[in-house]
VEXDREN-2710 file (C-alpha; in Angstrom, 1 decimal):
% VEXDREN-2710
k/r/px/py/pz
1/UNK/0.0/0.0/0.0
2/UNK/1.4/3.8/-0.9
3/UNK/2.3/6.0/2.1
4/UNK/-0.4/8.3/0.0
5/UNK/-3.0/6.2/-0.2
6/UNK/-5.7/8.0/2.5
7/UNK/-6.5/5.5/5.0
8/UNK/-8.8/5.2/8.3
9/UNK/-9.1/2.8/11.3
10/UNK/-11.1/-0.4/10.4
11/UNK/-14.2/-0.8/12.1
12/UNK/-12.7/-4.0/12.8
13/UNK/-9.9/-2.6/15.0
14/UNK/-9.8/-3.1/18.7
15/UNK/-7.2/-1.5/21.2
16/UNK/-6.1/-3.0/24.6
17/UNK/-4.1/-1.0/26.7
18/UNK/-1.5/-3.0/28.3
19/UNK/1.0/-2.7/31.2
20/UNK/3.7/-5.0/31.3
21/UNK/1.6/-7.5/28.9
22/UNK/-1.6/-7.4/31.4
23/UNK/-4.8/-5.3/30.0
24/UNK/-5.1/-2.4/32.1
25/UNK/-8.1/-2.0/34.5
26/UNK/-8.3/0.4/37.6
27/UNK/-6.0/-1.7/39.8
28/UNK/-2.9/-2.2/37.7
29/UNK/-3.0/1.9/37.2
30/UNK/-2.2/3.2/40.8
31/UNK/0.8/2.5/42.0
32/UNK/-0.3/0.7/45.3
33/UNK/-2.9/-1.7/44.2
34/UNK/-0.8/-2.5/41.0
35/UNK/1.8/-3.5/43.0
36/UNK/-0.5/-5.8/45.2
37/UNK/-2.1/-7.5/42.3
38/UNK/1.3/-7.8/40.6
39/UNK/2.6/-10.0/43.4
40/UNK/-0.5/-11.6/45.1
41/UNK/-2.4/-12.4/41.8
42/UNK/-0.9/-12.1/38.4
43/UNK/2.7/-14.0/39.8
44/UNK/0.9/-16.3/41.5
45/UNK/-1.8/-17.1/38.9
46/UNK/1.3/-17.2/36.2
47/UNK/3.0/-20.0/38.9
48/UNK/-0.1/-22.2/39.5
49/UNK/0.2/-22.5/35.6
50/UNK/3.6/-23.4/35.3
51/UNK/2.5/-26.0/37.7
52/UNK/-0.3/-27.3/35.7
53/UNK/-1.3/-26.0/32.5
54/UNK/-3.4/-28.7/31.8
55/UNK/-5.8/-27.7/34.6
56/UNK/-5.5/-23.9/33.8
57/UNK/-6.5/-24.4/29.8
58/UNK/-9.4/-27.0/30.7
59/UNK/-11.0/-24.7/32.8
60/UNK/-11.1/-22.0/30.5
61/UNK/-12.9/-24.2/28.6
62/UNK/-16.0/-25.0/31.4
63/UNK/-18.2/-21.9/31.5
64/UNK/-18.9/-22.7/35.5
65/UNK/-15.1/-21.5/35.8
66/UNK/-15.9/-18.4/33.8
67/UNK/-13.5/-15.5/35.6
68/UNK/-11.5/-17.8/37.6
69/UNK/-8.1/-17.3/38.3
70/UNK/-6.6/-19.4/34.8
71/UNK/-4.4/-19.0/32.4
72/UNK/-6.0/-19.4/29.0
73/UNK/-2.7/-19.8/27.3
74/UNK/-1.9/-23.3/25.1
75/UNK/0.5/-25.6/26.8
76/UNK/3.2/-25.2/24.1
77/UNK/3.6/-21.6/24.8
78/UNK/3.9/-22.5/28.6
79/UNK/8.1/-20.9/28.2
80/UNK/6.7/-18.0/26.8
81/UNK/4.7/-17.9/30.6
82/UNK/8.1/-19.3/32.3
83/UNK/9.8/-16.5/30.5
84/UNK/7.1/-13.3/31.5
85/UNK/7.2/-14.6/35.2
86/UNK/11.3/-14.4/35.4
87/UNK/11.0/-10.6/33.3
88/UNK/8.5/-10.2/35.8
89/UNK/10.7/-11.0/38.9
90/UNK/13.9/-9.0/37.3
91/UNK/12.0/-6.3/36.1
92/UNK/10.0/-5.1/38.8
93/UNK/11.8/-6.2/41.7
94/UNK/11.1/-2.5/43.0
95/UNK/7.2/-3.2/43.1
96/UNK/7.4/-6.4/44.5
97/UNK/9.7/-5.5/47.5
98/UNK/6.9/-2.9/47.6
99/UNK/3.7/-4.9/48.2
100/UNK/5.9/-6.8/50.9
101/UNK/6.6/-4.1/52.6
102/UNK/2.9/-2.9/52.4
103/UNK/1.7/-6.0/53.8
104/UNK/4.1/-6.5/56.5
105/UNK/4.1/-3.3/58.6
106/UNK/-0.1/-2.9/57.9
107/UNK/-0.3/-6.6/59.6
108/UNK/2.4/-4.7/62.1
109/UNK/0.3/-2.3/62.8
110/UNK/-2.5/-4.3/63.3
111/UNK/-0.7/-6.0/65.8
112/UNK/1.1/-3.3/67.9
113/UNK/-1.0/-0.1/67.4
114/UNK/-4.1/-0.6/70.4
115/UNK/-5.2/2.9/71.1
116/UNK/-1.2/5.0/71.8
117/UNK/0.1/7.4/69.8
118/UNK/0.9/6.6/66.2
119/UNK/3.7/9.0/66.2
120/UNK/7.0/6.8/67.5
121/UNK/5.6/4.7/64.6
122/UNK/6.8/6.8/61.8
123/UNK/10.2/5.5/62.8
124/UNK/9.5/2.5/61.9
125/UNK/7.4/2.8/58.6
126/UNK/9.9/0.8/56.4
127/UNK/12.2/2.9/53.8
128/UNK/10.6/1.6/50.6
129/UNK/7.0/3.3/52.4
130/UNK/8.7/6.8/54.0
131/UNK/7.3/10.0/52.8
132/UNK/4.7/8.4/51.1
133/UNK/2.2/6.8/54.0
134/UNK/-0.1/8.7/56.4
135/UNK/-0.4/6.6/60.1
136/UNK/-4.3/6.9/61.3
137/UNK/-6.5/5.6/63.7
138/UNK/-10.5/5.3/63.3
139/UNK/-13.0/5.5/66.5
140/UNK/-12.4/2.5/67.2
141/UNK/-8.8/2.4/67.5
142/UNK/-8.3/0.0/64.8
143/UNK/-5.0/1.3/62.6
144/UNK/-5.0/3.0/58.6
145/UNK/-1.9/2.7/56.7
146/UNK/-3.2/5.5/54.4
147/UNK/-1.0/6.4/51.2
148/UNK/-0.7/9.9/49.7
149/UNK/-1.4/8.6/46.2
150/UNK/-0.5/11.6/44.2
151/UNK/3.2/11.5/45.3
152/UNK/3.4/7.8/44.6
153/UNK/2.4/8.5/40.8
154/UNK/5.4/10.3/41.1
155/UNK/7.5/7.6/41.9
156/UNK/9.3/4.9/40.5
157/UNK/6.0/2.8/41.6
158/UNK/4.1/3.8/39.0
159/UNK/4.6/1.4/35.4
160/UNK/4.9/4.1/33.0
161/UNK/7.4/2.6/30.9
162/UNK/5.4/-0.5/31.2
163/UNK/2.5/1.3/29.1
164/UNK/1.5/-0.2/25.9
165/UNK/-1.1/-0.4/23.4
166/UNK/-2.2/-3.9/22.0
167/UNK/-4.1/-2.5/18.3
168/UNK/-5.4/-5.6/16.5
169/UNK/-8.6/-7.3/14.4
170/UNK/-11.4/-8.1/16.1
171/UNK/-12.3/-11.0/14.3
172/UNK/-15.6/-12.1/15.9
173/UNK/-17.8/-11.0/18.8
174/UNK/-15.9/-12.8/21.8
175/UNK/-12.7/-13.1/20.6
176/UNK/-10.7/-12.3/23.7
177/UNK/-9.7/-14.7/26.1
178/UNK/-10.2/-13.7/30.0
179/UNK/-7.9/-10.1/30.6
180/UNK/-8.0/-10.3/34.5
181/UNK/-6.1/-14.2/34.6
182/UNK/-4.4/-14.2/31.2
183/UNK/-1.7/-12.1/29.7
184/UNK/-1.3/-10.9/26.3
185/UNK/1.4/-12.5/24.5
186/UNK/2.8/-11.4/21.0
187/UNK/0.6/-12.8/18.7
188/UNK/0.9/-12.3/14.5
189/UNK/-1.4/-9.7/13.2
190/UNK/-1.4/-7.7/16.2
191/UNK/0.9/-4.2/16.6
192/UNK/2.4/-3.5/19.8
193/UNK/2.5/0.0/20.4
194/UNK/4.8/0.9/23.4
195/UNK/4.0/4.6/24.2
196/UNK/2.8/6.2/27.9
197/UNK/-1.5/6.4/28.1
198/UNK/-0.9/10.0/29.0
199/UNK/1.1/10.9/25.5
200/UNK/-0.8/13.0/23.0
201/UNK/0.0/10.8/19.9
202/UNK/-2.9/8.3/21.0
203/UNK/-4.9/10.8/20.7
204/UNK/-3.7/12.0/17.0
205/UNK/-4.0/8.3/16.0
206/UNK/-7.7/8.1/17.2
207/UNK/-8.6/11.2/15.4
208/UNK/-8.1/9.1/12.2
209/UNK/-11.2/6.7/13.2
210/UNK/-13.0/8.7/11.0
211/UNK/-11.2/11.1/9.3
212/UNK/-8.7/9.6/6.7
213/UNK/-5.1/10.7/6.2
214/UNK/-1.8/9.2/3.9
215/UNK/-0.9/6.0/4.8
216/UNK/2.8/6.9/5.7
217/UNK/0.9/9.9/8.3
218/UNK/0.0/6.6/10.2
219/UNK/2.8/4.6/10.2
220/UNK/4.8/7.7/11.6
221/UNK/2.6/8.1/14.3
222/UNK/3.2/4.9/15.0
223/UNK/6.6/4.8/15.1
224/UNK/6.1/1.9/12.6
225/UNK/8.6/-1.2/12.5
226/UNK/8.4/-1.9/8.9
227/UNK/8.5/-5.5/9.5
228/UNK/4.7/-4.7/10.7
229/UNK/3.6/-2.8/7.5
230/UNK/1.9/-5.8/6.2
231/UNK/-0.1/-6.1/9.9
232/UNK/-1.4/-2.0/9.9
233/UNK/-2.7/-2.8/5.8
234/UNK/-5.5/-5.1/7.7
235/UNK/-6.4/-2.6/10.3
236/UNK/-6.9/-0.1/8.1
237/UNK/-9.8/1.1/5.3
238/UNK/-9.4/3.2/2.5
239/UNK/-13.8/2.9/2.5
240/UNK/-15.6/6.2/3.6
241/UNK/-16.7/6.2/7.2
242/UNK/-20.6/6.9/7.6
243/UNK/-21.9/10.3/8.8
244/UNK/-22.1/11.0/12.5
245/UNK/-25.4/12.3/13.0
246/UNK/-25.8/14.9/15.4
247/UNK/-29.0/14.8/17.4
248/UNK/-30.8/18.0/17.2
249/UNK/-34.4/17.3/17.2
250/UNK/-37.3/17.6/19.5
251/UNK/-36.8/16.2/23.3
252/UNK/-34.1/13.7/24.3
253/UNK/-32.7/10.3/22.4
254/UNK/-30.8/7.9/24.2
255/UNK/-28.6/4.9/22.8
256/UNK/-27.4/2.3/24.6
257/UNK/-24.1/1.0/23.2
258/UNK/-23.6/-1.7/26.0
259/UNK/-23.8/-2.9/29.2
260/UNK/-23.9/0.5/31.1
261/UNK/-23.0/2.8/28.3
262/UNK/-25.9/5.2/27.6
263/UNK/-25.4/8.2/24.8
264/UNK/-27.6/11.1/25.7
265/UNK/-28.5/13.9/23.9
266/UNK/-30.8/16.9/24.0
267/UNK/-30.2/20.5/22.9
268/UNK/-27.0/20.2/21.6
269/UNK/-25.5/18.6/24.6
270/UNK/-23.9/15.2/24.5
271/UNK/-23.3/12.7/27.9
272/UNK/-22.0/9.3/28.2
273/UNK/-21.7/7.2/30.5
274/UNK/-19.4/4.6/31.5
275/UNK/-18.0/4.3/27.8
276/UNK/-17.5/0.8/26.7
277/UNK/-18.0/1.0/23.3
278/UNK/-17.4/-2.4/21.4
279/UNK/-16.0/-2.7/17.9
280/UNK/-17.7/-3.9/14.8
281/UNK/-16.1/-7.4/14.6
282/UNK/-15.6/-8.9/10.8
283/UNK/-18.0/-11.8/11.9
284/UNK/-20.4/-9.9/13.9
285/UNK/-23.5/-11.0/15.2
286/UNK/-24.9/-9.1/17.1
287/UNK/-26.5/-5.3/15.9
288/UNK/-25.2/-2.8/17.9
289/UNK/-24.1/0.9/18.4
290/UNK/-20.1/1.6/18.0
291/UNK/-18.2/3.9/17.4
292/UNK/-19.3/5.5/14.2
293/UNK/-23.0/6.0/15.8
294/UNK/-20.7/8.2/18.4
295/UNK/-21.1/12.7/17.9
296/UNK/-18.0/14.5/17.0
297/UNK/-17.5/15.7/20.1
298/UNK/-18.6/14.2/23.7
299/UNK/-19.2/17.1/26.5
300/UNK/-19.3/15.0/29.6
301/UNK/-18.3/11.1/30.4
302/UNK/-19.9/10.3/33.9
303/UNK/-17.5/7.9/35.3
304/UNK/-19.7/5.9/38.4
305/UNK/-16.9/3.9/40.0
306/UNK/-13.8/2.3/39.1
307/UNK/-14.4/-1.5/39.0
308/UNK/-13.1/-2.7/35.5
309/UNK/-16.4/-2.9/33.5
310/UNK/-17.2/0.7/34.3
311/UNK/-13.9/2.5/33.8
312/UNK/-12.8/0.8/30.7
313/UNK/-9.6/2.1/29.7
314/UNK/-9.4/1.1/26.2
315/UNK/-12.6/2.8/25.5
316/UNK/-11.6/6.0/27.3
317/UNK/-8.0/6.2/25.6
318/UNK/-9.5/6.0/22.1
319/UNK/-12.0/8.0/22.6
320/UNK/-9.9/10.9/24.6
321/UNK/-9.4/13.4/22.0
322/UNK/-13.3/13.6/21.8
323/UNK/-14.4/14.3/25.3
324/UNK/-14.4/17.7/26.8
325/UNK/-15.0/16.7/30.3
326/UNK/-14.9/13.4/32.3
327/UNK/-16.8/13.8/35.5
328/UNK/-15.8/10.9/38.2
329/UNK/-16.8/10.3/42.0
330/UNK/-15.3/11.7/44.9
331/UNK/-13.0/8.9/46.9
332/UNK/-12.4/8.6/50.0
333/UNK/-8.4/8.2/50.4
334/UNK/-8.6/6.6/53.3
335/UNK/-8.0/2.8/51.9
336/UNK/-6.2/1.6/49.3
337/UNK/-8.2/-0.4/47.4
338/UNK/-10.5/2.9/46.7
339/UNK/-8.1/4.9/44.3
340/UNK/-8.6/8.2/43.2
341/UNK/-10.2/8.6/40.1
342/UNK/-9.5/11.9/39.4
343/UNK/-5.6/11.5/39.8
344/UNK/-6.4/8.2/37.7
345/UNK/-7.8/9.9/34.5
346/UNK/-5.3/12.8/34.6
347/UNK/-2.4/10.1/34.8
348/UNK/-4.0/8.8/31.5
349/UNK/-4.1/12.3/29.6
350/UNK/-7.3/13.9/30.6
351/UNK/-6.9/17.5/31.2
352/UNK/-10.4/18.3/32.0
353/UNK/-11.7/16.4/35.2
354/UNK/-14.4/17.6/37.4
355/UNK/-14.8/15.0/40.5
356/UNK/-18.3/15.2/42.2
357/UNK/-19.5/14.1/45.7
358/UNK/-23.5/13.5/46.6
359/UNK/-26.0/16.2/45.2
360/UNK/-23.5/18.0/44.0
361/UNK/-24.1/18.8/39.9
362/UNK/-23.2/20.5/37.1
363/UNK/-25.3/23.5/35.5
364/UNK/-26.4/23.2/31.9
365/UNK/-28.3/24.9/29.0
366/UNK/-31.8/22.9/29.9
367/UNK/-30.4/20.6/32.3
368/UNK/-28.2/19.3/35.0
369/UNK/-25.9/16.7/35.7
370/UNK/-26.4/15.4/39.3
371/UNK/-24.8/13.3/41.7
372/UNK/-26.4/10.7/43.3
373/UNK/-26.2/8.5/46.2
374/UNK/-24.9/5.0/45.3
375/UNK/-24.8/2.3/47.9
376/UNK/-24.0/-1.1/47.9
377/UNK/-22.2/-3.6/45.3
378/UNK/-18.5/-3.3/47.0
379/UNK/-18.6/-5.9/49.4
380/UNK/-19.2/-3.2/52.0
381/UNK/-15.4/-1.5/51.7
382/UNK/-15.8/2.1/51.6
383/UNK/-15.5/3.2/48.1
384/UNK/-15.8/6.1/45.8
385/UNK/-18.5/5.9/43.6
386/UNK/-22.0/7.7/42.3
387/UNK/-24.8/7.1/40.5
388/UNK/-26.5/10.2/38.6
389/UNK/-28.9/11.8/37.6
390/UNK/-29.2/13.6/34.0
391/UNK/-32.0/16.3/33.9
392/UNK/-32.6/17.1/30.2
393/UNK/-35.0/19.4/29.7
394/UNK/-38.2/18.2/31.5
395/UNK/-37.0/14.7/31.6
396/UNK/-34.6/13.4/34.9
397/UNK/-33.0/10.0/34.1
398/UNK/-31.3/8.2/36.8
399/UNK/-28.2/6.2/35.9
400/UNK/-27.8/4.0/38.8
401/UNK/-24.9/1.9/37.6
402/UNK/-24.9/-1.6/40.1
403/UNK/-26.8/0.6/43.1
404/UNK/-28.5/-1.9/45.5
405/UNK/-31.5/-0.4/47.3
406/UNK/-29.6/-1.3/50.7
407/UNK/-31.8/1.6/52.8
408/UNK/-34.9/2.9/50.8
409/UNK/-35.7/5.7/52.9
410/UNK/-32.2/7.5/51.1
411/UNK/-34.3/7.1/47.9
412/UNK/-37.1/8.7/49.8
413/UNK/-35.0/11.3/50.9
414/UNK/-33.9/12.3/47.3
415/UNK/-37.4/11.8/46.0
416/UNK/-38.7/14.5/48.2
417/UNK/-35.1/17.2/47.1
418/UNK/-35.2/16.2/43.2
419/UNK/-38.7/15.3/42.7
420/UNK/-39.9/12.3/40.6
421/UNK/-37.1/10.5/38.3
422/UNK/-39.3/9.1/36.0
423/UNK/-36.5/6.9/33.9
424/UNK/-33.8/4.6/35.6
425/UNK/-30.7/2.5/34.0
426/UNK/-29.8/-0.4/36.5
427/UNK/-27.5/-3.2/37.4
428/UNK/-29.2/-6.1/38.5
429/UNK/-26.1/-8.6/39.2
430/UNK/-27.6/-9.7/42.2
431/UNK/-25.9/-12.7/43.4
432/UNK/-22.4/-10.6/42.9
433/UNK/-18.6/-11.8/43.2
434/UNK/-17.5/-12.6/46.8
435/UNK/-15.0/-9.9/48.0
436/UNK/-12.2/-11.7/47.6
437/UNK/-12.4/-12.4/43.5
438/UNK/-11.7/-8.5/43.1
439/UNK/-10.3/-7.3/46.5
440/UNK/-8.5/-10.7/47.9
441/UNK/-5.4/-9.4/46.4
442/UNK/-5.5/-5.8/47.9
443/UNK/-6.1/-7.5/51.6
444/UNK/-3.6/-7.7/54.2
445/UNK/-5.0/-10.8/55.5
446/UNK/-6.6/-13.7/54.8
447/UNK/-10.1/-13.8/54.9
448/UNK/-12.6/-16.5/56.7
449/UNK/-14.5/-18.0/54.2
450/UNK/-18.0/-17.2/55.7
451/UNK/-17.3/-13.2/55.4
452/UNK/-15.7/-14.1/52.0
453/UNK/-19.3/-15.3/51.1
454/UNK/-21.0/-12.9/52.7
455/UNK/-19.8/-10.1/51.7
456/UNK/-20.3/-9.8/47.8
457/UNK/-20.3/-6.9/44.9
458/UNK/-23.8/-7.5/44.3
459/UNK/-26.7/-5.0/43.3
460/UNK/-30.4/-4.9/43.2
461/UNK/-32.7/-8.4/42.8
462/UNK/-36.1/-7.7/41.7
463/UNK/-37.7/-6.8/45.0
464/UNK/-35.2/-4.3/45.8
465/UNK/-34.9/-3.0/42.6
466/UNK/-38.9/-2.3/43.1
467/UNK/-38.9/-0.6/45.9
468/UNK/-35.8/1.7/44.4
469/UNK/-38.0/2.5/41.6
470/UNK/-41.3/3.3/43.6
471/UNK/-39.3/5.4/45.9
472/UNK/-37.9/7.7/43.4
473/UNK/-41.6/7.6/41.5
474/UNK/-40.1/6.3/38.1
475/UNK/-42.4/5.0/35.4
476/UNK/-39.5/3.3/32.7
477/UNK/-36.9/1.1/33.9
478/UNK/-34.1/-0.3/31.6
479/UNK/-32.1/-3.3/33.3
480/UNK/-28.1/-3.5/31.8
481/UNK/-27.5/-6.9/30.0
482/UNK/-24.8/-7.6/32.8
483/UNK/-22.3/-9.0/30.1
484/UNK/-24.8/-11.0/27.9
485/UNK/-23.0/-9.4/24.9
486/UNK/-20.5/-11.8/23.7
487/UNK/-18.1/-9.1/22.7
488/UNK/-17.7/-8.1/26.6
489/UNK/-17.2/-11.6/27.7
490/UNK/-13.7/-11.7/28.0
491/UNK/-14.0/-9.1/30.9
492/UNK/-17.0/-10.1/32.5
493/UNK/-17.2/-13.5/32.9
494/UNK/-20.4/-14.2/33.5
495/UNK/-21.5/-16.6/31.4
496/UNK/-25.1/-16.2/31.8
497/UNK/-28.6/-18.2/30.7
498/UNK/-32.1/-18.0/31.2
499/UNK/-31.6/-20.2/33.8
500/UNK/-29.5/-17.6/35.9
501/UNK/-30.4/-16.1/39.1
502/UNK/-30.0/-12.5/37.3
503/UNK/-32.1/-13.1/34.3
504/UNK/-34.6/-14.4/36.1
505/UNK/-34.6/-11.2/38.6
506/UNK/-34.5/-9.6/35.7
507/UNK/-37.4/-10.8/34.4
508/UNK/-39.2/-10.6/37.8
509/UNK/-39.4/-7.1/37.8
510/UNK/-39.8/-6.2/34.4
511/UNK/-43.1/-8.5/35.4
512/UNK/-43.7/-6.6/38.2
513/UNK/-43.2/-3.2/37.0
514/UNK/-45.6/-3.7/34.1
515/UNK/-48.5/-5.2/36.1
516/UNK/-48.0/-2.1/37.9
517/UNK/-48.2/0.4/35.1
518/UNK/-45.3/1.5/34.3
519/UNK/-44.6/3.4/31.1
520/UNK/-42.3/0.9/29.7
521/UNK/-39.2/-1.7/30.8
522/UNK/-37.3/-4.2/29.5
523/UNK/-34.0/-5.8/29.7
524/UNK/-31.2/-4.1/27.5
525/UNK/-29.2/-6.4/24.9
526/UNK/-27.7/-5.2/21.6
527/UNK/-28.7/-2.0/20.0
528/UNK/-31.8/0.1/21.7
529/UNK/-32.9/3.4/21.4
530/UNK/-35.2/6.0/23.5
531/UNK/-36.7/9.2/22.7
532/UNK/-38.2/11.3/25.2
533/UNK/-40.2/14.2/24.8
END
């Protein structure tokens, strides 16, 4: 192909941002947690394979061990494993002494610090930790090792030069093997693009999604090897991308491009939520919305909490040069495992970032962007994260993310100060991880099983989810397909059927909220498409 020849992305072509091989989530961004999961779950996951393989790759094969802790990796590329896990060691010894230390002197702590002063025990906070931990007590006298994040993003903690971009086909709708247990490995027809997530030429690669430019513009971008000329020629079109319609008629339309993704749009204004926006595979099979069906330009991404399916790097990266302002909860900073999300998206390139606590809201030309209360689904760790509300002209739409109506008298409560929200988005994974499958590597201890079980990420079932919706007076209610699309399988993992506990809640209160009257509800799957007026 000439370097002249005007070219755009494929509709076909998928990103995965990586770090050190691993696709990126929340966790493996901030320096703490990264270092936690590096050595108390990727390692170890990557050493119980070397053990076994054969066990690993047969249950990535049984659908009842759907997110489990395996390798999906053939056995005759187990030295390629051997080989990551000895880089690994080498590598990022620094990390790894790290998450020691960080699990040693909290268990200290735990152990010496009763009720006394915490001040003799800056002393004996160990080097690798000084000048970046805070030494706190709450009423109960039970110890905080609390880190002062921003200064560790400064450090040589934080995998910058382990930053990469995976750009490949997407061949058909679940393509991907598992991206928490299994990392990705060179594989032909893929480009590995090593370049920081906070660099600006991500962003002038992007821009050519839909606006071609000469061949050779991309492969300089790129930094192209030309061994990997003939790979970019299938990841690229030289056919016309399709018009981005603007919306600009009456009232408000809202797409759903997947799981909790929502595209709204009234008056000129454009919000997304919790981007996740799927590629067109060659062999797709499913309709839905992707990234052509996007506007121009994106005024607000409301960010409700940081768990993997929710902030999606590889969908915020690409679409970056797009968004004017990404709008995230406020956290806590009190425990690790709840990481700022402000410092996270400005570590990734976005300038813009407005973090929000409850009922606090952002003015707009016929509307409002509101947050909202969000309890539950985080196995009852404290945690930054919000649901919202979107007023749009007369219209107030609550996305609720994986909310679980935990008190309903808070729902009351912001009934009576925002009046009736007459359309809700919502989670209903109730039955929900156990803490451990997401947290177990962040933990300074070992759990007992019971609270393991006990305490799970789950939202709303159907009653619940009922007495959410009557307490807030809405009349539509639109349940997330909680990763039935096949194309966001290899994150979530949840393999489920009609037989499942969450379709069937699912289908409980769809039941229940038409016998009732409402307006309209359903359970969202593919492409769908509201107008409100």
């Amino acid at each position: 192909m000439s370097d002249m020849l005007l070219c755009r992305l494929a509709d076909s072509t998928a990103i995965e941002p990586l770090i050190n091989k691993w696709a990126v989530w929340s966790d493996l961004i901030s320096p703490v947690s990264y270092s936690l999961h590096l050595v108390n779950y990727q390692m170890k996951t990557l050493a119980s394979y070397l053990k076994n393989p054969e066990i690993h790759v047969k249950a990535c094969r049984s659908p009842k061990l759907a997110g489990g802790p395996f390798v999906d990796v053939p056995i005759h590329r187990a030295d390629e494993i051997n080989k990551l896990l000895r880089d690994t060691e080498k590598n990022q010894a620094g990390n790894i002494s790290f998450a020691s230390e960080v699990v040693n002197f909290y268990n200290f702590l735990a152990t010496e610090a009763k009720g006394q002063s915490l001040e003799p025990y800056y002393q004996r906070i160990p080097d690798l930790l000084r000048g970046y931990a805070e030494l706190l007590y709450d009423y109960y006298n039970h110890p905080i090792l609390r880190f002062l994040e921003s200064l560790l993003y400064e450090s040589p903690y934080y995998q910058r030069g382990g930053q990469s971009l995976r750009i490949f086909e997407q061949k058909h709708d679940n393509y991907r093997r598992s991206f928490l247990s299994t990392p990705r490995l060179e594989e032909d027809g893929q480009i590995d693009w090593v370049i920081p997530f906070e660099s600006p030429e991500i962003d002038e690669l992007f821009k050519v999604e839909h606006k071609p430019v000469p061949l050779g513009q991309i492969k300089e971008v790129l930094n192209l090897d030309p061994a990997n000329e003939g790979v970019l020629s299938n990841l690229v079109t030289t056919a016309t991308s399709p018009p981005r319609e603007k919306w600009d008629g009456p009232g408000v339309r809202i797409r759903y491009f997947g799981h909790a993704c929502l595209l709204i749009e009234w008056n000129g204004i454009s919000v997304l939520t919790d981007p996740w926006i799927g590629v067109d595979s060659t062999e797709k099979t499913v309709a839905r919305f992707s990234h052509n069906d996007l506007c121009e330009h994106i005024d607000f991404v409301l960010i409700t909490h940081c768990h993997h399916d929710h902030f999606v790097p590889e969908s915020l990266l690409r679409l970056r040069h797009k968004i004017g302002c990404i709008v995230v909860p406020r956290t806590f900073g009190l425990l690790y495992s709840d990481p700022s999300l402000k410092l996270m998206a400005r570590k990734i390139g976005f300038k813009n970032v407005i973090e929000l606590d409850a009922l606090e809201s952002i003015k707009l030309e016929g509307g409002e962007i509101i947050a909202f209360p969000f309890l539950g689904e985080h196995a009852d760790l404290a945690h930054g994260k919000t649901a919202y509300v979107v007023r749009a002209n007369n219209q107030q739409i609550l996305i609720a993310a994986d909310s679980n109506c935990l008190d309903p008298r808070m729902y009351e409560h912001i009934h009576n100060i925002l009046g009736p929200i007459e359309t809700t988005f919502l989670g209903m994974e109730c039955v929900g991880a156990p803490l451990s499958w997401l947290y177990g590597a962040l933990l300074p201890s070992k759990l007992q099983h019971s609270h393991d079980q006990s305490r799970r990420t789950r939202a709303c079932n159907a009653a619940a989810a009922l007495e959410l919706l009557e307490s807030i007076g809405s009349k539509r209610v639109y349940v997330y397909a909680m990763g039935s699309e096949p194309w966001l399988q290899y994150s979530m993992g949840l393999a489920l059927s009609e037989d499942s506990i969450q379709i069937q809640q699912s289908d409980k209160l769809i039941a229940a909220t038409r016998q009732k009257g409402f307006v309209d509800s359903g359970r969202l799957f593919g492409k769908f498409e509201l107008h409100l007026s």
